[in-house]
Each structure stands twice: as C-alpha cells, then as structure tokens.
Z-matrix of the N, CA and C atoms (Angstrom, degrees):
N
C 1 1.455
C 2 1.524 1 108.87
N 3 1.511 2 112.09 1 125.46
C 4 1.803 3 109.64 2 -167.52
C 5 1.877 4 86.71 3 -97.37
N 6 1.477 5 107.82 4 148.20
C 7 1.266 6 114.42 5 172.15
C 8 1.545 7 112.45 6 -127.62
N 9 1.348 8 96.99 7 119.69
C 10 1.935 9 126.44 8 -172.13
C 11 1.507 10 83.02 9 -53.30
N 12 1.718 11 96.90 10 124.94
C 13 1.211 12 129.72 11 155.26
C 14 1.904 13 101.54 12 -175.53
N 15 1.841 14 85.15 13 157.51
C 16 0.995 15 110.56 14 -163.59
C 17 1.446 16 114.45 15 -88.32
N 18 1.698 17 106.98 16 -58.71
C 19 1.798 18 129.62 17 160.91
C 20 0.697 19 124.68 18 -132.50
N 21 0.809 20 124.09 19 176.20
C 22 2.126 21 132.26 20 -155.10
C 23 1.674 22 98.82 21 -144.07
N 24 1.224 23 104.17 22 137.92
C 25 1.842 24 125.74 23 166.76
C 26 1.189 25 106.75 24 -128.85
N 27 1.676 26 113.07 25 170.66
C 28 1.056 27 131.63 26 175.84
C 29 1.622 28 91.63 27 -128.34
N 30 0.960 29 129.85 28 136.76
C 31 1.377 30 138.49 29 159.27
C 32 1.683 31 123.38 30 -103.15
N 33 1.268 32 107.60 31 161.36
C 34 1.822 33 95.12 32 -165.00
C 35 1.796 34 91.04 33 -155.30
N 36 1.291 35 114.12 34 12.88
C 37 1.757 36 129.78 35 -167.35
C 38 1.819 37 86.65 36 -132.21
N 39 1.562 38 109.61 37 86.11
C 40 1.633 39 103.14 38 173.47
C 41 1.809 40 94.28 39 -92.49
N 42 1.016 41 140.19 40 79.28
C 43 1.635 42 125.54 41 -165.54
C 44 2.346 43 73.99 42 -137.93
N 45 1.311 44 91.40 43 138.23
C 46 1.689 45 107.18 44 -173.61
C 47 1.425 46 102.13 45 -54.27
N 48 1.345 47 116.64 46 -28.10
C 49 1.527 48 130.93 47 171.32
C 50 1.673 49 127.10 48 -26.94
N 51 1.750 50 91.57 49 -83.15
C 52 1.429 51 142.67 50 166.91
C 53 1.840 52 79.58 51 -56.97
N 54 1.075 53 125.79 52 -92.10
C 55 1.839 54 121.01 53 -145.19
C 56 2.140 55 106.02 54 -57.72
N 57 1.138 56 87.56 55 -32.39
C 58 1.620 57 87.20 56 174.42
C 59 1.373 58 127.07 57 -69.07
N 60 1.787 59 110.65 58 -33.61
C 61 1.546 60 113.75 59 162.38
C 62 1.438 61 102.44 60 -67.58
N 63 1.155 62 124.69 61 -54.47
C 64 1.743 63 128.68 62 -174.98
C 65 1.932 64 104.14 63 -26.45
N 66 1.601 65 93.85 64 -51.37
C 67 1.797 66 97.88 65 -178.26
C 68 1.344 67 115.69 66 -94.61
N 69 1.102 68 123.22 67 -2.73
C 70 1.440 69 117.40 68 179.89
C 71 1.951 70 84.02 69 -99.64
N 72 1.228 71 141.52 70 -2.12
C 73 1.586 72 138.34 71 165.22
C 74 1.655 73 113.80 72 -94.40
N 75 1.730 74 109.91 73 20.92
C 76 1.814 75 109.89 74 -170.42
C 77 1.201 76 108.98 75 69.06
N 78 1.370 77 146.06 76 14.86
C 79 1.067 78 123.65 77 169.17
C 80 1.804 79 109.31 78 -116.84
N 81 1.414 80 95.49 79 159.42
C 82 1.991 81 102.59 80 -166.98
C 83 1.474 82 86.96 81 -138.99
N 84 1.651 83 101.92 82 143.24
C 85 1.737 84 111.14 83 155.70
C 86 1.391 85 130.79 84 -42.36
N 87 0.876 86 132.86 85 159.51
C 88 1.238 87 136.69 86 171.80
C 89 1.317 88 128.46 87 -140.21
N 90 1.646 89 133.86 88 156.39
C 91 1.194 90 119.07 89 -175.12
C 92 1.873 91 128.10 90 -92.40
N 93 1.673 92 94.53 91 28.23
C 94 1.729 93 105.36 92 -172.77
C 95 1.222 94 88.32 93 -84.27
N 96 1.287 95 150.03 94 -10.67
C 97 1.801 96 124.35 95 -171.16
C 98 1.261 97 109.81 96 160.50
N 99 1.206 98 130.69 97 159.93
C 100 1.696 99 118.21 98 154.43
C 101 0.993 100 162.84 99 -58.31
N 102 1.232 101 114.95 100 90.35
C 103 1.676 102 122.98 101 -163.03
C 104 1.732 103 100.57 102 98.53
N 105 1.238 104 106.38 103 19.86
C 106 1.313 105 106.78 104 147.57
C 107 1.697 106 132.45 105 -81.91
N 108 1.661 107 124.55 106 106.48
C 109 0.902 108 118.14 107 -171.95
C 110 2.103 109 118.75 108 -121.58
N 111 0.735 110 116.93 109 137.75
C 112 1.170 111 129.68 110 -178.05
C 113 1.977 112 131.68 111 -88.31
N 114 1.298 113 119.97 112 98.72
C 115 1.638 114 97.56 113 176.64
C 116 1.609 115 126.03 114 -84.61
N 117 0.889 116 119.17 115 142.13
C 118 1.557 117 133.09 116 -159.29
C 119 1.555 118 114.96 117 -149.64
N 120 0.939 119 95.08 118 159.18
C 121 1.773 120 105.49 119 163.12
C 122 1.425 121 127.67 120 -63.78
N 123 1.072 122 93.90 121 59.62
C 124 2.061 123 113.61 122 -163.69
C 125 1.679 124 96.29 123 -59.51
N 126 0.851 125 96.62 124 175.79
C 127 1.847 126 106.08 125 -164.75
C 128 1.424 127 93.92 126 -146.86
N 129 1.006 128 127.51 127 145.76
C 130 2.160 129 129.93 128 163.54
C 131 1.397 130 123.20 129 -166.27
N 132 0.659 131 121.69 130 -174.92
C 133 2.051 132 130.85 131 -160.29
C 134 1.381 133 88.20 132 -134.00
N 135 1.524 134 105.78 133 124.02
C 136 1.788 135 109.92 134 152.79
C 137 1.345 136 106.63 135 -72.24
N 138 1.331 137 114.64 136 101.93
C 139 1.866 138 93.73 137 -168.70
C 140 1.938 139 104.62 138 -63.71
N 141 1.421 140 117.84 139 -21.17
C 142 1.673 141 117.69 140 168.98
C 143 1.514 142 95.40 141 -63.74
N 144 1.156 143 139.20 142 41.34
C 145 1.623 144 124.05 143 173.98
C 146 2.304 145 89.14 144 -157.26
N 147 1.043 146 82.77 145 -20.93
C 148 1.898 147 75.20 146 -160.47
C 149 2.294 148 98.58 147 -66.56
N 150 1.165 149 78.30 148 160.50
C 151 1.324 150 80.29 149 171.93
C 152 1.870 151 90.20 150 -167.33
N 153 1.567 152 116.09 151 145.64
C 154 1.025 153 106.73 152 168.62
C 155 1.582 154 128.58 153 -86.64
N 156 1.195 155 112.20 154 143.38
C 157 1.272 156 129.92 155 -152.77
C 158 1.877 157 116.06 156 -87.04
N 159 1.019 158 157.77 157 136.04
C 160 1.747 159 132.97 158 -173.71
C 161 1.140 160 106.52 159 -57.00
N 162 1.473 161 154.49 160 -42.86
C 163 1.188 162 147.24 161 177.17
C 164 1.642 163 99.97 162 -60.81
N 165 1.194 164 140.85 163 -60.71
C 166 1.230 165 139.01 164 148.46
C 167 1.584 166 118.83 165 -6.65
N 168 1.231 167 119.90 166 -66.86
C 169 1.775 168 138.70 167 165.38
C 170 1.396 169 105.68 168 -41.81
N 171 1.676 170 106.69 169 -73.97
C 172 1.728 171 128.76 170 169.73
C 173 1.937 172 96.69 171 -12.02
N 174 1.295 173 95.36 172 -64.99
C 175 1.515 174 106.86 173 -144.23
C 176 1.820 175 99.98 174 -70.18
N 177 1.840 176 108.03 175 -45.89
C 178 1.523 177 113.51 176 -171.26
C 179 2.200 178 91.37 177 -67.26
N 180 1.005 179 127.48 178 -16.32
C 181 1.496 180 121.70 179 -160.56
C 182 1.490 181 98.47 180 -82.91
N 183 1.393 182 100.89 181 -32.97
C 184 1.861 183 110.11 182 -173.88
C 185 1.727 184 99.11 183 -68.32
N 186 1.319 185 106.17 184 -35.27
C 187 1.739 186 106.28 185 -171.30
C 188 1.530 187 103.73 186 -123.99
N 189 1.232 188 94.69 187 55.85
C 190 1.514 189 102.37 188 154.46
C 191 1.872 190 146.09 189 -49.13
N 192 1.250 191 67.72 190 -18.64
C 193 1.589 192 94.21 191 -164.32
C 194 1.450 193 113.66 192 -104.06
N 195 1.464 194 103.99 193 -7.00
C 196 1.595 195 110.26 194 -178.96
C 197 1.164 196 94.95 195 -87.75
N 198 1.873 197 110.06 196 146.16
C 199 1.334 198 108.99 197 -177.42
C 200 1.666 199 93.29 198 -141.46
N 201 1.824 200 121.79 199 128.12
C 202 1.134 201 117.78 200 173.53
C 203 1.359 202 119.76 201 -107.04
N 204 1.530 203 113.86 202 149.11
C 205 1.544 204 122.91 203 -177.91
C 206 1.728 205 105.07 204 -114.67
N 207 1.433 206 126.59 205 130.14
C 208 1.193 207 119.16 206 158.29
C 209 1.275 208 125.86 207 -63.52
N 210 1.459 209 141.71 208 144.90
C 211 1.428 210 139.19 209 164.95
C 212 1.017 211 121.50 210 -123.64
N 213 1.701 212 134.34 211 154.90
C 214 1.485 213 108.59 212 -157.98
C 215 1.912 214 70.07 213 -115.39
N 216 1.362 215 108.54 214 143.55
C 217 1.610 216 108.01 215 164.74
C 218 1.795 217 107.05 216 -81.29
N 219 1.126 218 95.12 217 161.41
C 220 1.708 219 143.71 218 31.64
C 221 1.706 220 83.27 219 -99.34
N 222 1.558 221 98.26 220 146.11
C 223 1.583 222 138.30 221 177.86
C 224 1.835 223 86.92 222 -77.88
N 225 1.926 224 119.06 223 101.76
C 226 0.983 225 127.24 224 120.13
C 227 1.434 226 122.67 225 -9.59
N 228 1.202 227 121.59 226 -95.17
C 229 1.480 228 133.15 227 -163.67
C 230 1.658 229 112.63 228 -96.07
N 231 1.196 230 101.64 229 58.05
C 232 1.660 231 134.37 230 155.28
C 233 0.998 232 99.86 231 -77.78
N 234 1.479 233 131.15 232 133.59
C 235 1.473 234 166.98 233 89.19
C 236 1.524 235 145.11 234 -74.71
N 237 1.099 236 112.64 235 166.01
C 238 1.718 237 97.88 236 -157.18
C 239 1.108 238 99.00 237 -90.00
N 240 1.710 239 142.94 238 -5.25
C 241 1.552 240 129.85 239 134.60
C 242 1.506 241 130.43 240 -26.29
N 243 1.252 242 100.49 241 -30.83
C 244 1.820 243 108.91 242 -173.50
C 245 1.703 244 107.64 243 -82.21
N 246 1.602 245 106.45 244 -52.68
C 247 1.552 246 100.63 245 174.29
C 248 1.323 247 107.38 246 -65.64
N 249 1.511 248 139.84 247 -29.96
C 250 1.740 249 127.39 248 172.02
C 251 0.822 250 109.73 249 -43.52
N 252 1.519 251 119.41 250 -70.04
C 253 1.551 252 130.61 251 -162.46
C 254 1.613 253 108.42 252 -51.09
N 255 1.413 254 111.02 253 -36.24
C 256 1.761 255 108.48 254 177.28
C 257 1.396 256 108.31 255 -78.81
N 258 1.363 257 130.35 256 -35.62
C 259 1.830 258 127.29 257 172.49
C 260 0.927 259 100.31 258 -65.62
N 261 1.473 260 146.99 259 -31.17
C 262 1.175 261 138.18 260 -162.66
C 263 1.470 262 124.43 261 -104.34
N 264 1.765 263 105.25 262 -7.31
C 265 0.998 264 123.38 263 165.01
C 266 1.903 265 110.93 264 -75.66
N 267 1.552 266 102.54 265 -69.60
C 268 1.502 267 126.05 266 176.83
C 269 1.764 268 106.51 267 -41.30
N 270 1.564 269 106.14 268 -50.06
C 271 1.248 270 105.31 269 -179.26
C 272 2.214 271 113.28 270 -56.70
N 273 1.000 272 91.81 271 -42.30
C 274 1.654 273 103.97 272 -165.06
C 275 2.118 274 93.74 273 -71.73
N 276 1.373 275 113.03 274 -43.63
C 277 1.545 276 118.81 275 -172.35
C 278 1.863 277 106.22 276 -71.86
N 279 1.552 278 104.70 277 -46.30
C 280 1.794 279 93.06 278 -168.28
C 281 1.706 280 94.24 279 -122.98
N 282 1.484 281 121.44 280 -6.17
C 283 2.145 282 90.97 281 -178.91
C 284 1.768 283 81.46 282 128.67
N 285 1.337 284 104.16 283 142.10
C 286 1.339 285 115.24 284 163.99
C 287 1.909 286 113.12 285 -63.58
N 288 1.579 287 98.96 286 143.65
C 289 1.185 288 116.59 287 -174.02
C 290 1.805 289 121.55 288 90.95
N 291 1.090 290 121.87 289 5.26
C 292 1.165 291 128.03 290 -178.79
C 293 1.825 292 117.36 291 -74.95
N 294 1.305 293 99.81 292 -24.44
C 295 1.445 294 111.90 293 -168.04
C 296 1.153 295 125.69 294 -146.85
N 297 1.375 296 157.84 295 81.72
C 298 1.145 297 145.21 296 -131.86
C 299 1.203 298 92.68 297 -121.05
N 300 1.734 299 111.57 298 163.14
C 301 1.791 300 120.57 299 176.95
C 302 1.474 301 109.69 300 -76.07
N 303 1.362 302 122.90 301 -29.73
C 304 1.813 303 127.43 302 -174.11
C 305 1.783 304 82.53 303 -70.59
N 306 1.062 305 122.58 304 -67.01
C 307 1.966 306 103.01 305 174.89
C 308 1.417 307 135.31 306 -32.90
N 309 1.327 308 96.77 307 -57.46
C 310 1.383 309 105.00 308 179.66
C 311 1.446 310 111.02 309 -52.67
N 312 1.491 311 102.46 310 -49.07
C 313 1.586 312 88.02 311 -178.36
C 314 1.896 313 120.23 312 -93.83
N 315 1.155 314 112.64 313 -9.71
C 316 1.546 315 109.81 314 134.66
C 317 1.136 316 110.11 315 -29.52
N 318 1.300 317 128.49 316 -90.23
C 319 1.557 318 133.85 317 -158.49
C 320 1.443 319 108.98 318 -62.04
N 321 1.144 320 127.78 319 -44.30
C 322 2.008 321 113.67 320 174.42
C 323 1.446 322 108.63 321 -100.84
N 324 1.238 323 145.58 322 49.91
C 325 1.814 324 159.86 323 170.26
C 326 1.413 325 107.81 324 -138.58
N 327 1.574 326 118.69 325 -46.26
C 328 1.447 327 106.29 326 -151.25
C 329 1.578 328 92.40 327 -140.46
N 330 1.395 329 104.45 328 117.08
C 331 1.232 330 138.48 329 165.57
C 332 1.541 331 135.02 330 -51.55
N 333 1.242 332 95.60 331 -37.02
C 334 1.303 333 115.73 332 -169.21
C 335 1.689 334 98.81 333 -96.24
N 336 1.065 335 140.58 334 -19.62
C 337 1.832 336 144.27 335 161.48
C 338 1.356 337 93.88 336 -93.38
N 339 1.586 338 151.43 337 -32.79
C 340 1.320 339 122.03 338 -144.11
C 341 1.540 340 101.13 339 -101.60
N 342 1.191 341 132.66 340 147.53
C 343 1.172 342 105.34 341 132.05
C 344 1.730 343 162.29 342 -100.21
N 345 1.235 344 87.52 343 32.83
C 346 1.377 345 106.43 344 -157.14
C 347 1.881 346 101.46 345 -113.34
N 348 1.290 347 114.92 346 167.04
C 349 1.457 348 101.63 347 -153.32
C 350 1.875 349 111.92 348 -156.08
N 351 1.248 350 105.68 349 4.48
C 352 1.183 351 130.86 350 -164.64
C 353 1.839 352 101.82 351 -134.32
N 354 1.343 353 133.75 352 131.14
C 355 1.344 354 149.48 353 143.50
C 356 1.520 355 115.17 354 -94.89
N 357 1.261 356 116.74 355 100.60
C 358 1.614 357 113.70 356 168.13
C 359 1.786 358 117.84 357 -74.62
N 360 1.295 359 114.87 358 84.66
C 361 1.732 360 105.56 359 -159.07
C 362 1.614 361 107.42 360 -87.14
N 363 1.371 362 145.66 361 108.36
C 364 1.097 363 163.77 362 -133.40
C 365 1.978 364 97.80 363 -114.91
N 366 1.189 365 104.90 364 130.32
C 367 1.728 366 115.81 365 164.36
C 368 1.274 367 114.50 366 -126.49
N 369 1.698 368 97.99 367 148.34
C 370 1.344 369 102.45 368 171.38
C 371 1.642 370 101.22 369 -171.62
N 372 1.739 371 109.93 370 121.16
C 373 1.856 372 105.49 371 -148.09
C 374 1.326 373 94.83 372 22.98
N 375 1.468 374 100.14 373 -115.26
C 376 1.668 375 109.37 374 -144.08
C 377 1.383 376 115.52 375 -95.32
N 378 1.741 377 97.11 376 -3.89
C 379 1.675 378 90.29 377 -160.53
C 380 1.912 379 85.97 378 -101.56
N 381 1.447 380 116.27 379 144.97
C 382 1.356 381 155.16 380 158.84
C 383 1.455 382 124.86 381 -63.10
N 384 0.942 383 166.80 382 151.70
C 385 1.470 384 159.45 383 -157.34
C 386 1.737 385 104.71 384 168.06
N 387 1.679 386 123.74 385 125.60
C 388 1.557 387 131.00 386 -168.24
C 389 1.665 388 93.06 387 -125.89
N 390 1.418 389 99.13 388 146.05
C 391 1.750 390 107.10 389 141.81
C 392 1.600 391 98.15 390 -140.39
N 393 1.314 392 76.14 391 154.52
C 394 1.607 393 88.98 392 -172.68
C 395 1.734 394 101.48 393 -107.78
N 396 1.459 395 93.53 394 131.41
C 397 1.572 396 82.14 395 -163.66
C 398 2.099 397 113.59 396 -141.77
N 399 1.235 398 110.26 397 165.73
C 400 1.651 399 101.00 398 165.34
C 401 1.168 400 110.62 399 -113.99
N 402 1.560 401 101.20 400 154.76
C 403 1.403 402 94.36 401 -169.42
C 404 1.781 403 96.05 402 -158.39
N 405 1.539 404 113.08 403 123.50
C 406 1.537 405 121.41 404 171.81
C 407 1.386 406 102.15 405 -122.86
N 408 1.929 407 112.61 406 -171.67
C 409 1.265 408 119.86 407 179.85
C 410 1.734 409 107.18 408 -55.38
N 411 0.413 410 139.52 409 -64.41
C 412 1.690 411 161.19 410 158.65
C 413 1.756 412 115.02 411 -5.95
N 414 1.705 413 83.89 412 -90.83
C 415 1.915 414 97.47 413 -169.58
C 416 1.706 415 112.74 414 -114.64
N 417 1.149 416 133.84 415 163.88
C 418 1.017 417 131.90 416 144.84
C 419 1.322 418 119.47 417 -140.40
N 420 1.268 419 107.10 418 127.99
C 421 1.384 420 136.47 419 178.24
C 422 1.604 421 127.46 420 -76.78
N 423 1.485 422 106.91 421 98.35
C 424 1.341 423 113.52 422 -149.90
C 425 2.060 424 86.19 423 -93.50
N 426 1.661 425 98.05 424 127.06
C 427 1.457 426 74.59 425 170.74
C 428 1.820 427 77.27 426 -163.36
N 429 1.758 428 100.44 427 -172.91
C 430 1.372 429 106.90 428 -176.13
C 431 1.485 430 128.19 429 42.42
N 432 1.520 431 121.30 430 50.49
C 433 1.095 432 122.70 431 -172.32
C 434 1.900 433 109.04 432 -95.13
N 435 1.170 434 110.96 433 140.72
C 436 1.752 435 109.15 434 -168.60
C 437 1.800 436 105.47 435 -127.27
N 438 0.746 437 129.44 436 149.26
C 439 1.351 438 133.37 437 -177.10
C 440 1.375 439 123.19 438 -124.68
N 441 1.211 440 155.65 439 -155.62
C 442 1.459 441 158.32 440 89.44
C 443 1.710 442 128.91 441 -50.03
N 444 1.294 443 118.13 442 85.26
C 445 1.484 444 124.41 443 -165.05
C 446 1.598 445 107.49 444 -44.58
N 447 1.398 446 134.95 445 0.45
C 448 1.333 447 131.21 446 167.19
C 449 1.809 448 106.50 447 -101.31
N 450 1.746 449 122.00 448 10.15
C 451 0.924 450 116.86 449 174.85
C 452 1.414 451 116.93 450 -72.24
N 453 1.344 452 126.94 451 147.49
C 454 1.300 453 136.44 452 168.30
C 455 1.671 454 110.60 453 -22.96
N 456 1.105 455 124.41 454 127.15
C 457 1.367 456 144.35 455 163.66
C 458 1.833 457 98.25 456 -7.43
N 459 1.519 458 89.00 457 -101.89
C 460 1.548 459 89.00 458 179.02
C 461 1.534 460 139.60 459 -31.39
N 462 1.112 461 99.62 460 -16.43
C 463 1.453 462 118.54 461 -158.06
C 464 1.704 463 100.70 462 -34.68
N 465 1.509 464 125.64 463 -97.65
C 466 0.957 465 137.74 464 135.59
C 467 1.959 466 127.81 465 39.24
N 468 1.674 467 91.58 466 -57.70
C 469 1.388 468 105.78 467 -179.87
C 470 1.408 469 104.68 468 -92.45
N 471 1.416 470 118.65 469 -35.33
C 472 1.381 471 137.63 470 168.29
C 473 1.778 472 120.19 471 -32.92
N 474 1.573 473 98.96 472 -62.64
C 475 1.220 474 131.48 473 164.42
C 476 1.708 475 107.61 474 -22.36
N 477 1.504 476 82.25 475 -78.76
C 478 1.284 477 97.20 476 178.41
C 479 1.280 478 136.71 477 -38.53
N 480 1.371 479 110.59 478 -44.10
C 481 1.590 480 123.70 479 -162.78
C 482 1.632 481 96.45 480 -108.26
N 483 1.093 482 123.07 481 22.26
C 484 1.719 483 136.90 482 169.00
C 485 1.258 484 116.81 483 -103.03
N 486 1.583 485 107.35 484 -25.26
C 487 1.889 486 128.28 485 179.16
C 488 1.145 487 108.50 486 -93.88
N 489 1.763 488 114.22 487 -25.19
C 490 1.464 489 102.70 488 -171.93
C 491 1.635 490 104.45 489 -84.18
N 492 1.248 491 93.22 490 -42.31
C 493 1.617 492 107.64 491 173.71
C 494 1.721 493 110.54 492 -37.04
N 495 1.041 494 100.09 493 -70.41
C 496 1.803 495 110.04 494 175.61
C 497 1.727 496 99.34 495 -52.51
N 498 1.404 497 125.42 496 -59.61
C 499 1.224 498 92.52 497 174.47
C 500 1.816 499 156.84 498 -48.53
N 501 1.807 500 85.41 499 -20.61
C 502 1.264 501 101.72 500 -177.81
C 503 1.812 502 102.95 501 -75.71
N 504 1.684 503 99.85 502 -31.35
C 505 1.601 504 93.07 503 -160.48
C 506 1.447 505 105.98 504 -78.77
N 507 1.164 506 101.08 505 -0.85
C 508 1.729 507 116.56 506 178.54
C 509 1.667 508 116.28 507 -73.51
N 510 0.895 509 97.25 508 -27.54
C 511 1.360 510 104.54 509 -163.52
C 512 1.550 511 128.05 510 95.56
N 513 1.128 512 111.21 511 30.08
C 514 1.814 513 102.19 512 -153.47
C 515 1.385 514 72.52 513 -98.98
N 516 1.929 515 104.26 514 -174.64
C 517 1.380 516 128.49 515 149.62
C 518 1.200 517 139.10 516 -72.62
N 519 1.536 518 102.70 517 -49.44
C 520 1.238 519 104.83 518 -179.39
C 521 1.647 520 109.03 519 -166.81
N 522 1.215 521 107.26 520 145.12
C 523 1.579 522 133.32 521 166.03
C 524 0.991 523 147.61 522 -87.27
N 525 1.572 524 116.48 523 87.50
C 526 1.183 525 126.89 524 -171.35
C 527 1.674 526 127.86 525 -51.71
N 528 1.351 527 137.68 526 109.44
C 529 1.054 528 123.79 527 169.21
C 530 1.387 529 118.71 528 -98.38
N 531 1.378 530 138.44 529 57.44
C 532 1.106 531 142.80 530 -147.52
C 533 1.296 532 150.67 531 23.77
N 534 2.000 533 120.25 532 -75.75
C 535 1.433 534 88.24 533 166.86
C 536 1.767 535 74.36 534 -163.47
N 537 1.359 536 94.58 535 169.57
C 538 1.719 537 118.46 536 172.36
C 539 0.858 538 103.77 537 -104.97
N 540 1.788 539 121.30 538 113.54
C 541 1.241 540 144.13 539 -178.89
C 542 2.041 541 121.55 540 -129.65
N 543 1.333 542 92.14 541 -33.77
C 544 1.108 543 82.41 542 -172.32
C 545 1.564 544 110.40 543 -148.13
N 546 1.348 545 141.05 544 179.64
C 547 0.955 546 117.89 545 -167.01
C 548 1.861 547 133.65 546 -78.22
N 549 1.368 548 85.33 547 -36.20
C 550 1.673 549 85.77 548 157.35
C 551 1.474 550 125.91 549 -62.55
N 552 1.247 551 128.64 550 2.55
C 553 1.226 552 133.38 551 166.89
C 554 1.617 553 123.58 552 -44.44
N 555 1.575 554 96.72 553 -24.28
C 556 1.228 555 114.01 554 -146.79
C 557 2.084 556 101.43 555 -67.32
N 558 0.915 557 97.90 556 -8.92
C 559 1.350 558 106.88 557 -177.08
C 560 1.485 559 126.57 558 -75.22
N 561 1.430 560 111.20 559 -14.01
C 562 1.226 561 118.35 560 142.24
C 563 1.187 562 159.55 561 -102.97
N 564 1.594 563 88.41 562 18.27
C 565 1.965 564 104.88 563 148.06
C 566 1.236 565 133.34 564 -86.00
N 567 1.102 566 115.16 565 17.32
C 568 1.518 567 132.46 566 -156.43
C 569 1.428 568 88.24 567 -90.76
N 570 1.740 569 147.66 568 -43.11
C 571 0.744 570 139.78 569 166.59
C 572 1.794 571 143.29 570 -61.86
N 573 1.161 572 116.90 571 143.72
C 574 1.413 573 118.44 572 -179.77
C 575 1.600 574 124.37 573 -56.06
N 576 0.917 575 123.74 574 153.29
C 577 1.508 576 127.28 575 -166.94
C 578 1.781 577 116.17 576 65.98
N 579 1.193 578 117.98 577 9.88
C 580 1.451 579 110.72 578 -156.83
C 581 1.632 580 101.95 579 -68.16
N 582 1.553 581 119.57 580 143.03
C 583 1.100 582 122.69 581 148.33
C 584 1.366 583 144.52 582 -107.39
N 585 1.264 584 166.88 583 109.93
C 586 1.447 585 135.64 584 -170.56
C 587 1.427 586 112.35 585 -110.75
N 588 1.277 587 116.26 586 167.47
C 589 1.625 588 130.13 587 -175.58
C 590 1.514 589 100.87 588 -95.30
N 591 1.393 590 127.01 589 116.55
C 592 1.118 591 136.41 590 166.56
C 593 1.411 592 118.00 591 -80.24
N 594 1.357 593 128.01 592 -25.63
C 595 1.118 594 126.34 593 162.72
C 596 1.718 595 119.26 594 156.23
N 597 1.699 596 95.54 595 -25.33
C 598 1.499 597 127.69 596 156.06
C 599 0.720 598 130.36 597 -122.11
N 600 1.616 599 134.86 598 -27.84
C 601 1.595 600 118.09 599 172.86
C 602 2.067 601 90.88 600 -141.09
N 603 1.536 602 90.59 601 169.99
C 604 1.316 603 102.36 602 156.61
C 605 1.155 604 127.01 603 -47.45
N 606 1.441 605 136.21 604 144.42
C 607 1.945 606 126.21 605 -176.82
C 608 1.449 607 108.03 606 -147.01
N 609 1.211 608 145.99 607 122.21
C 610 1.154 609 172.74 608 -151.63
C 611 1.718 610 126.31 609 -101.39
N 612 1.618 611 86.89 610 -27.26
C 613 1.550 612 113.29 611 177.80
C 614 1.827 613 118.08 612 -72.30
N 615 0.941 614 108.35 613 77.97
C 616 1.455 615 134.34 614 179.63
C 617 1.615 616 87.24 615 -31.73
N 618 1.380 617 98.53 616 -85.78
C 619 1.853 618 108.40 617 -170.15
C 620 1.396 619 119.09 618 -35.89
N 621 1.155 620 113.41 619 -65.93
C 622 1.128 621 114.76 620 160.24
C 623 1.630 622 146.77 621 -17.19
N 624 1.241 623 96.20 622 -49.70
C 625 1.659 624 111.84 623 164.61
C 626 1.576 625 105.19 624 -100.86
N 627 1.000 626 132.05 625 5.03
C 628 1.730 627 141.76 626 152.97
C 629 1.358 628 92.06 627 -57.49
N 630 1.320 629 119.79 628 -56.42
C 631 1.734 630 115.23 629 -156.05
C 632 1.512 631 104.44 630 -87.11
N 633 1.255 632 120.71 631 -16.91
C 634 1.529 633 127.54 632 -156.23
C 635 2.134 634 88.54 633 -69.39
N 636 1.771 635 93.55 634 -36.44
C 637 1.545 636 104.61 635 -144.07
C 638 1.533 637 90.87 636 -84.08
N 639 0.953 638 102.41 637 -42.82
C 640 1.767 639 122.63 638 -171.40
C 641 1.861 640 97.96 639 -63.22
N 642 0.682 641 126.11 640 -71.66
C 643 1.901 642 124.38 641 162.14
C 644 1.806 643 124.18 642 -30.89
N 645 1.353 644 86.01 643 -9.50
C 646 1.804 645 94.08 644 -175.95
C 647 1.511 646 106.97 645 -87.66
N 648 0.916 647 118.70 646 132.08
C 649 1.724 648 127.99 647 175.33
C 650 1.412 649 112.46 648 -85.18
C-alpha cells in the first residue's frame, strides 16, 4: 500500500513545539523510524469548531459499551496477542504484508524506534480494540487503530469519535486523523470542524476534496 505524500523529514527537535508546527506544515509521523516524518494530505478537526453531530450520537449509542483508556507507551502489558490482532486486522483491511507483529510491538515497547507515545486501549465484554497514537499539549494524532474483525459493525467509527471526544475534553487543538488518500477516505469528513492540507495551506472546502478523492483510480 503506497501512502500520498509529497516530502519526507527527519526531525531530531521532539519538543510539542517543533512537532505541532511539523503538523500544522502537512506533515504526520510515521512508522519508518524516528523522527521520520511525512507531508500529505493530512485531514483534522478544529476541536474549537467540532461539535458532535446526530449521526455522530447514532454511531457512540450503537457502542455504548465501548469504553477507552489512555496509555502513555511503552505498553507494559504487551503480548504477542496485541501485534496478531493488528496483522490480522491490516492483513484482512489492505492485502498481506501491510503490518507485521515485530512492528507493532516496535511501535508500543520501544521508544527509541517509535514515534508515537500514546496507546488508546478500547473495551467491550471480552473483545479489546488499540490505536496507536501521538499525542502532545496541542494535537493528537489518531492513527493505527486495530480491532477484532467479529467486532460490532460500528466499532471502528466508534473508536474514533471516543478519541476525538477525549481530545476535546483534553484541551488540545486539534485531531489528526491522518490523511486523504483514497476514496473511502471519505468517511472522515463527515465530521464538524474538519480541515485538510492541500499542499499549502489549510482548506475548509469539503467538496472540493470530495472530487479530489472521487477522481482517484
């Protein structure tokens, strides 16, 4: 799976400062190395603009029952159940090879390769649900989220709108949901405040990047 970006940095200034201009300039972390960062067609929520929406409600009412905890990594109580469930998630969503378990647990154990710094760990009875995520005073960057493919429908969208929620009650600015790439993307404009990076500035124009996505083969 190739992921739309424009340029690539290395950063060596991790201070919320330095990483918050990095994303407010289109660029998001990534999981090739440390202080490897990427610019793209980033997507985000003014959380001072978000408000949840009834389809929004619709969706948290269906997953009532999901309940999320923040974690600061490295993830303590890592096991090699947690990287399955994400290969086996990634594998079943984009094609074998997208995600491997020696990554996964790279990225929530070891600090010094990851860059990411936050585990969002999700319940519901028995079934478990992760995103792997960054997170400073500022932004948090909701990304790498894995589930159990027999989880409830919503699950997934649920996830989502449980992080944004916490972000708002956090105080941050804004919430990264990664990037507009392809056409199913489209599912995360559905929310209020959304912005995306066109390539030079912030853009507001919903429609607009409707057609950008919709033109993609």
């Amino acid at each position: 799976m190739n992921y739309l970006h424009w340029n690539e940095q290395t950063i060596t200034d991790f201070s919320d400062k330095a990483v918050s201009n990095a994303y407010d300039a289109g660029y998001v972390f990534t999981r090739l190395g440390k202080g490897k960062m990427q610019q793209t067609r980033s997507i985000r929520i003014n959380l001072s603009k978000f408000k949840l929406s009834s389809e929004n409600r619709r969706i948290l009412k269906k997953v009532q029952d999901l309940h999320m905890a923040a974690i600061v990594l490295p993830y303590s109580s890592y096991d090699w159940s947690i990287g399955k469930l994400a290969k086996d998630f990634y594998e079943n969503k984009f094609g074998p090879g997208i995600m491997s378990v020696q990554k996964i647990k790279e990225m929530v154990t070891d600090s010094s390769k990851s860059n990411f710094n936050t585990i969002l760990r999700y319940t519901e009875s028995s079934l478990v649900s992760f995103s792997i995520c960054y997170t400073n005073k500022d932004i948090l960057h909701y990304s790498y989220p894995f589930y159990d493919l027999n989880a409830p429908k919503d699950t997934g969208l649920g996830m989502m709108i449980l992080a944004i929620q916490y972000a708002q009650e956090q105080g941050l600015k804004y919430v990264y949901l990664g990037s507009l790439q392809r056409p199913t993307d489209t599912y995360k404009l559905q929310f209020s405040g959304i912005e995306w990076f066109d390539g030079t500035t912030w853009n507001t124009n919903i429609e607009e990047v409707k057609k950008i996505l919709s033109d993609i083969v």
